[in-house]
N, C-alpha and C positions, 0 to 999 in steps of 0.2 A: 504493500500500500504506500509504502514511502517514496519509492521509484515513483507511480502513478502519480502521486501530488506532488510530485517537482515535476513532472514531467506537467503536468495541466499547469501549475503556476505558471512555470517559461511560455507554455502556450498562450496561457492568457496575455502575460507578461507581452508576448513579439507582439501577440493581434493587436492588444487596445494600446502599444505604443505606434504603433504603424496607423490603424485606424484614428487614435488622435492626433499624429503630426498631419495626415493626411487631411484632416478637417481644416488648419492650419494654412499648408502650405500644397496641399491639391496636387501632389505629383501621381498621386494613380487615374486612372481614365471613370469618370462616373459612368456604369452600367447604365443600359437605357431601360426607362422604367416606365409602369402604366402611366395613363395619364390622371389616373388620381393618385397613386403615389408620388406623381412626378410635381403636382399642384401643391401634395401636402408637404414634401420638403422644400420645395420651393418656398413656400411659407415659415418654414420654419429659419431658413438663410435668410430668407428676404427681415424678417425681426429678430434677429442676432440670437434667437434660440439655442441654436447648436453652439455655440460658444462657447455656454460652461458643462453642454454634453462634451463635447470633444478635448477638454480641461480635464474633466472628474475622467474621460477615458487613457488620458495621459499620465495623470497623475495615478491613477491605480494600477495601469501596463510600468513605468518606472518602479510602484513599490513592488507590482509583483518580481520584477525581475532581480531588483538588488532585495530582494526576501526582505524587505522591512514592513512594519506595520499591513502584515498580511492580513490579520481579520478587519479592519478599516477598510481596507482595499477589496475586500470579498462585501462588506456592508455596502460601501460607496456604488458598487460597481455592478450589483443586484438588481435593482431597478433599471439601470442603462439595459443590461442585458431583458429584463421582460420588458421594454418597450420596444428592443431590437426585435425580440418574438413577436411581440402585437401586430406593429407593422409590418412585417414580412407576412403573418396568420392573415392578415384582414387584406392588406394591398399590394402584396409582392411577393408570393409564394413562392415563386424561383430562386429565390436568394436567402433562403432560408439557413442555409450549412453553415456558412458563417457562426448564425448566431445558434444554431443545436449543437456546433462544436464548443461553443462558450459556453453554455448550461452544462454540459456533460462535465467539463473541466471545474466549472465552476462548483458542483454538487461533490466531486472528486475531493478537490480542497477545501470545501465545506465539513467533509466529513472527517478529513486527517485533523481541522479544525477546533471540531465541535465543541472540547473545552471552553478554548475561551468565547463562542455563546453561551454557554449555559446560564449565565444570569440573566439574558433578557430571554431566553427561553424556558426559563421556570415558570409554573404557574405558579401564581403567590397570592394569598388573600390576606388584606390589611385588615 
């Protein structure tokens, strides 16, 4: 299991530093996409949206890589990844692999994790 959760870290690690510089500084080719996916990111660039997506994607691809504050990085980077689901599930079902390679990875390193959630994963009655 240990192999496996370095192995999905790095992974996460290359993607979301690749995928946030690339939000950045646009050196990969944007795939052509439907035209309501194509409207709704359009809109999301056009209001500076993706901004501090492609920030919280960079800054959690860097901790995964140099292994620092890895469960911050696994919290932060958890919602990025189910809204990458959403939109691919609802408006771009081709492009999905990307983001079922980051959930697989990500559940990976959640679980060699799981310690340190265990305090907001307890149930607790005050």
């Amino acid at each position: 299991m240990k192999i496996a959760s370095t192995i999905a870290r790095y992974l996460l690690g290359i993607m979301f530093t690749i995928f946030g510089l690339n939000g950045f500084l646009q050196f990969l080719p944007a795939p052509p996409m439907p035209p309501l996916a194509g409207q709704f990111f359009g809109a999301l660039i056009a209001s500076h949206y993706t901004v501090p997506i492609f920030l919280v994607q960079l800054t959690c691809g860097i901790l995964f890589l140099v292994n620092r504050y890895v469960p911050l990085a696994l919290t932060l980077i958890g919602p990025v990844i189910v809204n990458i689901l959403i939109f691919h599930a609802l408006m771009n079902p081709e492009g999905v692999a990307p983001g079922a390679v980051a959930t697989v990875c990500w559940f990976i390193l959640f679980k060699r994790l799981r310690p340190a959630f265990d305090g907001i994963l307890r149930s607790q009655s005050t």
